[in-house]
N, C-alpha and C positions, 0 to 999 in steps of 0.2 A: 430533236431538241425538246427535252421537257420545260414545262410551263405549267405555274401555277399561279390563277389569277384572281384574288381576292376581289370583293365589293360588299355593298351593303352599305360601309361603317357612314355614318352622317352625326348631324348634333345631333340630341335627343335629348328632352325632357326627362329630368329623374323619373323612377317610376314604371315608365313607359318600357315596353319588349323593343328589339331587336333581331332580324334573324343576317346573317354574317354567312355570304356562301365564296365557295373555291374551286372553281372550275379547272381539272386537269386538261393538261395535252401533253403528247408526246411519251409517256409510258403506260403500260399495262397496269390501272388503275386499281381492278379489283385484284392484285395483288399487292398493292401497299397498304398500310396500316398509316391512318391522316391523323393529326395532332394541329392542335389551336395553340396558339400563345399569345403572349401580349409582350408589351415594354414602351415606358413611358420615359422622358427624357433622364439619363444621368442613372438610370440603370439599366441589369441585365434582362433580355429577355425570360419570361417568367411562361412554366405550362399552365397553361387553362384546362384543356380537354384532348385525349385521343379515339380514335376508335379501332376496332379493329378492321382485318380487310372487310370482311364480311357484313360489318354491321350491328352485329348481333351483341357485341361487348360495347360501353363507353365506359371510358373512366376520368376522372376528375381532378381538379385541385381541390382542397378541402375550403379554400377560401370562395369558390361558385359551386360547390353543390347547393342543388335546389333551384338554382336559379340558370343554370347553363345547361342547355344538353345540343350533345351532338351528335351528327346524324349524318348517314350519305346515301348516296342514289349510285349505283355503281353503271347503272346503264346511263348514264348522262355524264361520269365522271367527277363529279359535284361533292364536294362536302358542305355540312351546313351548321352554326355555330347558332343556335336559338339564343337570345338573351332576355329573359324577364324580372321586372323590378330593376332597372339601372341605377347606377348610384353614382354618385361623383367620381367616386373612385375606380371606377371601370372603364373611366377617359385611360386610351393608349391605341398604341398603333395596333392592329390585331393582322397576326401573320398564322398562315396554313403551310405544313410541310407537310412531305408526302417521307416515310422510311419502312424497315422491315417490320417493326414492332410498336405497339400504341402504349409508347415510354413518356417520362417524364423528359429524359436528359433531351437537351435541344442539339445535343453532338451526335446524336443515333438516329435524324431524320437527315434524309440524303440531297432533299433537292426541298427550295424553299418559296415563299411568294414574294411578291414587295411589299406587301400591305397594305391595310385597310384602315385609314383611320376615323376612332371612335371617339365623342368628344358630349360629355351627358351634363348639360347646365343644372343646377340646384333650383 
């Protein structure tokens, strides 16, 4: 039974970092490719970041570059969603999925977290 299990997300002061991790179980980790997303009430889930299996690629939304990077530890299973400078607008639920390829579309990751959520007062 795979499992993906987000934490981190808490309030936080504008400003202030965040780091956002996702602990796998249940499948062969360093062969997926992990992706971050988010979604706030009354819309759709939106990419943040994926990586590859490997590690060695991350890619972005154009809307947190600079300020997002992500990262995993494949001998722990773990991916890791850094967040610096938060903004009001970075309040949302933040969910990790585990699929083949480190895509934007959220139909191409196979197996998904409950989420984490992130809540950044002004």
């Amino acid at each position: 039974q795979v499992q993906l299990v987000e934490s981190g997300g808490e309030l936080v002061q504008a400003g202030g970092p965040l780091r956002l991790s996702c602990a796998a179980s249940g499948l062969s980790f360093s062969s997926y490719a992990m992706g971050w997303f988010r979604q706030t009430p009354g819309n759709e889930r939106a990419f943040v970041a994926a990586i590859n299996w490997s590690g060695s690629k991350g890619y972005y939304a154009n809307s947190v570059k600079g300020r997002f990077t992500i990262s995993r530890d494949n001998a722990k299973s773990t991916t890791y969603l850094e967040i610096n400078s938060l903004k009001p607008e970075d309040t949302a639920v933040y969910y990790c999925a585990a699929g083949r390829w480190p895509v934007e579309a959220s139909s191409e990751y196979d197996f998904w977290g409950q989420g984490t959520q992130v809540t950044v007062s002004s």
